[in-house]
C-alpha positions as CSV (number, residue, x, y, z in Angstrom):
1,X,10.8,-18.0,-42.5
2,X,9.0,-18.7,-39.6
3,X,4.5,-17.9,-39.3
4,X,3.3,-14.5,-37.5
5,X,2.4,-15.3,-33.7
6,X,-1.4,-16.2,-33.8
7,X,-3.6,-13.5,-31.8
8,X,-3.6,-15.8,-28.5
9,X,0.6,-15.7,-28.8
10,X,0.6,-11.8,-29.3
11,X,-2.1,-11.4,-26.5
12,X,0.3,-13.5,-24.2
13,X,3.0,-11.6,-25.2
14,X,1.1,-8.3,-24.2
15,X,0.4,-9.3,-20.8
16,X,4.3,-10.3,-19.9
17,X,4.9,-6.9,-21.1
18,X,2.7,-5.7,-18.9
19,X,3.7,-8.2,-15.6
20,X,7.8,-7.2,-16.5
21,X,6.4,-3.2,-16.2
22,X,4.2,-3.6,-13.5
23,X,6.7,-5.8,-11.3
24,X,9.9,-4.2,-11.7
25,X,8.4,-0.8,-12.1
26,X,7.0,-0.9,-8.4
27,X,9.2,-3.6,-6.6
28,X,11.0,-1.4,-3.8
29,X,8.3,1.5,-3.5
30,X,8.3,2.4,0.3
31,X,4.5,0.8,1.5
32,X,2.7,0.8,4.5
33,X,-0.8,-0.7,5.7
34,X,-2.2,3.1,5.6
35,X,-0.7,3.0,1.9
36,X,-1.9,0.2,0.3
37,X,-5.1,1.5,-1.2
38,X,-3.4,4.2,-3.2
39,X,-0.4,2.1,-4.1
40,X,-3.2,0.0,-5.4
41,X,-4.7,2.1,-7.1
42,X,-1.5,3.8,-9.1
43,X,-0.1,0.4,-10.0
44,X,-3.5,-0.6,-11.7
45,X,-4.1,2.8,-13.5
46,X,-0.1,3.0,-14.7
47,X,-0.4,-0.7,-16.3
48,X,-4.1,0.0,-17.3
49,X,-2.5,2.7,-19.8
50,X,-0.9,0.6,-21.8
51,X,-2.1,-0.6,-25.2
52,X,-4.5,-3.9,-25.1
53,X,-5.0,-3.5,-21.2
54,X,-8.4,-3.9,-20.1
55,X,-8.1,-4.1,-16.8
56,X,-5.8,-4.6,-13.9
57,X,-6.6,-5.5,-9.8
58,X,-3.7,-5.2,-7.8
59,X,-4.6,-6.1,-4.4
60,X,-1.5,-4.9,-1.7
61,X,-2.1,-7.3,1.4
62,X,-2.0,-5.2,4.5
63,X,-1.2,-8.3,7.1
64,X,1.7,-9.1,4.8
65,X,2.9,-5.6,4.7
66,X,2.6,-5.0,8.2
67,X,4.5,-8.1,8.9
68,X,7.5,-6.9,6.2
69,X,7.8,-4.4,8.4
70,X,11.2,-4.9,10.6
71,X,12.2,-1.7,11.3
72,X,10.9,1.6,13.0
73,X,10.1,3.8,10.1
74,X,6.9,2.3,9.4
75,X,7.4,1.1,6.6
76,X,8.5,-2.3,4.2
77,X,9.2,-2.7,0.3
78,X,7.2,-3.6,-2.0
79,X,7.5,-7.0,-3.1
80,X,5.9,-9.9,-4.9
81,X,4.9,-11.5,-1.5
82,X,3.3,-8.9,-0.4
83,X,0.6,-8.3,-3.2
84,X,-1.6,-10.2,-5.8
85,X,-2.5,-9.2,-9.2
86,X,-4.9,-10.0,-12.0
87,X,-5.1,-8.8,-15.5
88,X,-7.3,-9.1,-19.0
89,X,-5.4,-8.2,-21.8
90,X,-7.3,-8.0,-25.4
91,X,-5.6,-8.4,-28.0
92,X,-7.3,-8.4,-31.9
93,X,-10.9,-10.0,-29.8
94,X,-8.4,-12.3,-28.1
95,X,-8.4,-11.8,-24.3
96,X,-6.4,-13.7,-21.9
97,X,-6.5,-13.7,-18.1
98,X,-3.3,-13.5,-16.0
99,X,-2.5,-13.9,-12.2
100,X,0.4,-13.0,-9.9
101,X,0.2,-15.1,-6.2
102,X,2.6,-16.7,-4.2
103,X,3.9,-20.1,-5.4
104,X,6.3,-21.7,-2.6
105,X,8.0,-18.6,-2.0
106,X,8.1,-17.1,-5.2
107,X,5.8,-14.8,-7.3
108,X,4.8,-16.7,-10.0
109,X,3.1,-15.0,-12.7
110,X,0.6,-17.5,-14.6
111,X,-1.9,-17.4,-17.8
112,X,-5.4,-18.4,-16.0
113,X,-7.1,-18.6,-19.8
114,X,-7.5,-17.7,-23.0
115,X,-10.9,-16.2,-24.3
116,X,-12.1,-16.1,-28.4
């Protein structure tokens, strides 16, 4: 019989939960430079509903998005490339910090710290 996850696992846990909901949730929503602060703003408040959330700061980058833009509609799809994101999850006084950016090519989604 294996031991319970310690608060610090479970607290990890919570914020891949919310990076799996909050990246494959949004990846393909229709975004524009005009759109980007209420894109923003949805992502943060949808993932910030979840249980231990504390808070979420999604950050769409409009020179990115205006460069994913290769066709005349105005428009390119949201990707991990085009936006960086932060989170504090608490679980049981056990808070870790999280962060989304660009890692040769690839959205990597890391644990920045853990915080008693």
């Amino acid at each position: 019989m294996s031991d319970a996850p310690t608060d610090a696992q479970q607290a990890c846990f919570e914020a891949g939960i919310k990076f799996g909901s909050l990246y494959h949730q949004f990846a393909g929503t229709p975004v524009s430079p005009a759109s980007t602060d209420s894109l923003e703003t949805a992502m943060a408040e949808a993932i910030g509903n979840q249980p231990h959330c504390e808070w979420v700061s999604v950050d769409i980058l409009d020179d990115r998005v205006a460069d994913a833009i290769d066709h005349d509609e105005g428009y390119a799809e949201l990707t991990g490339s085009l936006m960086e994101v932060e989170m504090r999850i608490d679980y049981e006084g056990t808070a870790v910090r999280t962060r989304m950016t660009m890692e040769e090519g690839y959205p990597r989604m890391r644990l920045v710290a853990i915080e008693n």
